[in-house]
C-alpha positions in Angstrom: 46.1 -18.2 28.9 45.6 -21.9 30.3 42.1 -23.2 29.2 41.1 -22.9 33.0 41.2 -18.8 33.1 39.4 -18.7 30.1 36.6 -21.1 31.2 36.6 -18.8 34.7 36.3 -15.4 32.2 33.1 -16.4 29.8 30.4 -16.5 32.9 31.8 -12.7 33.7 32.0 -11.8 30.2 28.4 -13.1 30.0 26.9 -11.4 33.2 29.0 -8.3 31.9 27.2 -8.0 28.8 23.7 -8.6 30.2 24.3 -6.0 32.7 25.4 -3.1 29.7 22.7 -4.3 27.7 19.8 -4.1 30.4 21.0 -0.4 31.2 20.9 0.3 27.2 17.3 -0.7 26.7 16.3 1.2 30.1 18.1 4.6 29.0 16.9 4.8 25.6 13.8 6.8 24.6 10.7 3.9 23.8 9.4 5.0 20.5 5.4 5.3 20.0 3.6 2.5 18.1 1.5 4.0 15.4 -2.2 3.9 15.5 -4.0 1.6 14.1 -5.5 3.2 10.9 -9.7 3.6 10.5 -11.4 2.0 7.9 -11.2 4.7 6.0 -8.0 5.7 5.7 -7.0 2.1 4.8 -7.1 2.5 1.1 -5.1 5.4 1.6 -2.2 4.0 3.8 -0.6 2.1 0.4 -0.8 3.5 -3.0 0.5 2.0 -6.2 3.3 4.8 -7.3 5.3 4.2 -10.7 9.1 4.2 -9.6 9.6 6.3 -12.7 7.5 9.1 -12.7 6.5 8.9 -8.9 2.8 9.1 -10.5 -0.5 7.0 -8.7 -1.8 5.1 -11.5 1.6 5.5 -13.4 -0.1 9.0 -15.0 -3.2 7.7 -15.3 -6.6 9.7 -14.8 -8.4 8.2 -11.9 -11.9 10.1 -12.9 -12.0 9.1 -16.7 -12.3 5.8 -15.7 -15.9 6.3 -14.2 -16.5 9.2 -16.2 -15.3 8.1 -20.0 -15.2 4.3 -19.2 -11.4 4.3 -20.7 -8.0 4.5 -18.7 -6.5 7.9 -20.7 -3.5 9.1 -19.2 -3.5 12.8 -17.3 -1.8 15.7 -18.4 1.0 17.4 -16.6 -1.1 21.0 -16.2 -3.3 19.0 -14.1 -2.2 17.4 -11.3 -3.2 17.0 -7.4 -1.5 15.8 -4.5 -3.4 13.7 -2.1 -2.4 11.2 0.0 1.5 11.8 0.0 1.1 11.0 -3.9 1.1 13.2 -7.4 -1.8 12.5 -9.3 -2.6 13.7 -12.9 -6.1 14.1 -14.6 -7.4 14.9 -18.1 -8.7 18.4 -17.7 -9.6 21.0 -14.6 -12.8 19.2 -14.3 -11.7 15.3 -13.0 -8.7 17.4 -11.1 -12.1 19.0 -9.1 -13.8 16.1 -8.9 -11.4 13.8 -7.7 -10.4 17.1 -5.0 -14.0 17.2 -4.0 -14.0 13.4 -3.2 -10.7 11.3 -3.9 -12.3 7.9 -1.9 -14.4 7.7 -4.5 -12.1 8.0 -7.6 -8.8 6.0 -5.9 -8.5 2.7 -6.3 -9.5 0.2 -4.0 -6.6 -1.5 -2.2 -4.4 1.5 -3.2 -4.2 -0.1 -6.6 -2.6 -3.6 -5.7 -4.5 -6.5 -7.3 -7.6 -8.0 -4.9 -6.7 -11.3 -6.3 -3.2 -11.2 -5.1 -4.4 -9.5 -1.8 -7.1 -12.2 -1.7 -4.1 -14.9 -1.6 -2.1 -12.1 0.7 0.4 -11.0 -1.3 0.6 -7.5 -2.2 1.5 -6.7 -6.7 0.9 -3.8 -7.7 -2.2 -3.9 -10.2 -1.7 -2.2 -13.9 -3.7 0.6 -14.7 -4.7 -0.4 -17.9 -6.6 -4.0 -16.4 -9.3 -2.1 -14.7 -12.7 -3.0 -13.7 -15.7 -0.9 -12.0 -17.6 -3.1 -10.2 -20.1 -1.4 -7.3 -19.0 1.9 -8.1 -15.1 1.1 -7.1 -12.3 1.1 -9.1 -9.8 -2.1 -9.2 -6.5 -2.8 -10.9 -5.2 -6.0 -11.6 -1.5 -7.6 -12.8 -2.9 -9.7 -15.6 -5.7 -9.9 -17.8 -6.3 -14.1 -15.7 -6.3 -12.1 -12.3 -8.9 -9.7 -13.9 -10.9 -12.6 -15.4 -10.6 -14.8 -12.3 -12.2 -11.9 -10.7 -15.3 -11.2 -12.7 -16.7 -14.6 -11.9 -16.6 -13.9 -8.3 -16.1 -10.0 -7.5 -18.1 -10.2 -4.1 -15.9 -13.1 -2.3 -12.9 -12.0 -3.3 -13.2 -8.3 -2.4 -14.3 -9.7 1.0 -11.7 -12.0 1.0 -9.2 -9.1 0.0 -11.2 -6.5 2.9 -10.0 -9.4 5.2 -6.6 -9.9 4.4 -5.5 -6.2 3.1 -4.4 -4.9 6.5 -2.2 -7.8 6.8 -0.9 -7.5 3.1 -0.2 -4.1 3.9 2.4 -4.7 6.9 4.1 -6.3 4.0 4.6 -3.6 1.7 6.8 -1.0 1.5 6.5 2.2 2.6 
């Protein structure tokens, strides 16, 4: 082919390919967005699962935290499944509890450190760096993130409120 022919072929090739893709994208079922998630749910859309066990809180009871101020590891007798996640408790009576109300046992931020959400990042917090502060459980990757965060637990929870549904688009499913 002389350089001429093929300098008369791209704009057809181009127009060509416009035209097939244009009736592509018209043919082809549009898929739903999802819904934006309430406030509720929110906690609930990203939870911190052990790649290992495919445990929340890598086994870890989320009731003897508030109840026995310690982070004891759940038994395999008792276990409940909220959320899309196994999670394992102590005894039949933090399994009932947490049933009853799992918002108030779960972690906030689904476990991930608020300092790292705070900076909009989202790590995974460990369950044995926890801290109760207003009556809601957080985790945290170091023992500096969990220090950083007792001298200023109001700002950066708001700071992490603020940036989680961001951090979130960032993570994993």
């Amino acid at each position: 082919m002389t350089a001429a022919r093929n300098l008369r072929i791209v704009p057809f090739l181009a127009v060509f390919a416009a035209v097939l893709l244009s009736l592509t994208i018209s043919s082809s079922p549009q898929p739903s967005l999802p819904q934006p998630s309430s406030p509720h749910t929110a906690t609930t859309d990203h939870i911190v699962v052990d790649w290992h066990t495919g445990l929340a809180l890598g086994g870890f009871d989320p009731v003897a935290y508030f109840v026995e101020g310690d982070a004891v590891r759940g038994k395999g007798d008792f276990e409940h499944s909220f959320a899309g996640v196994v999670w394992r408790f102590r005894n039949e009576g933090n399994r009932a509890a947490f049933a009853a109300d799992p918002q108030v046992y779960m972690p906030r931020f689904g476990g991930y450190d608020p300092i790292a959400i705070a900076r909009g990042v989202g790590v995974p917090g460990d369950p044995r760096l926890w801290l109760i502060v207003e009556g809601r459980l957080y985790l945290f990757f170091t023992p500096e993130a969990r220090a950083a965060f007792v001298d200023n637990p109001k700002d950066l929870v708001e700071t992490a409120g603020r940036n989680w549904p961001a951090v979130q688009l960032t993570l994993s499913p």
